[in-house]
C-alpha positions in Angstrom: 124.7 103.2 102.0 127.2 101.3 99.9 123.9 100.0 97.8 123.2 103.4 97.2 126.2 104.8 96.4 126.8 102.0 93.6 123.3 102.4 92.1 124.0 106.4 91.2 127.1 105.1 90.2 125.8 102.4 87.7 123.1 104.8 86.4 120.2 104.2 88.6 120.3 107.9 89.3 117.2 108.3 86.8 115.5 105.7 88.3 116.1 106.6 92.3 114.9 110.5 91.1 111.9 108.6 89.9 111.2 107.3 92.8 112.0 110.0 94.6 109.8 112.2 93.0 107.0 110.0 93.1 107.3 109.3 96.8 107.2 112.9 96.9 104.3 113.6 95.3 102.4 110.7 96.5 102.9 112.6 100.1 101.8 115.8 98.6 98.6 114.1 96.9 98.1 112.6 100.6 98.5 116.0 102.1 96.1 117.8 99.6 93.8 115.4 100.2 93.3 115.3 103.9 93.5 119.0 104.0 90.4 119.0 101.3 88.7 116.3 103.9 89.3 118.5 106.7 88.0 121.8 105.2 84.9 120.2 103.6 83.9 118.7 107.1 84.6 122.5 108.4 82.0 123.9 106.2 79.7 121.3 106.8 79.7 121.9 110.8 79.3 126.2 109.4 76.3 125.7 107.6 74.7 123.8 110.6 
């Protein structure tokens, strides 16, 4: 926690927000993407 504090501190807000963000997004694009897998494979069992 100390680490962290220090890097806010020293300016490496920007850079953890960064991060932060794409972590973020990275889980979203995961998200999106499994839920499109999932739907897709729900139509295909419909049309059968």
């Amino acid at each position: 926690m100390t680490k962290f504090t220090r890097k806010v501190k020293t300016g490496g807000f920007l850079e953890f927000t960064f991060h932060y963000i794409g972590w973020v997004g990275g889980g979203l694009m995961y998200v999106i993407v499994i839920k499109r897998f999932l739907w897709s494979n729900r139509k295909v069992k419909n049309s059968e």
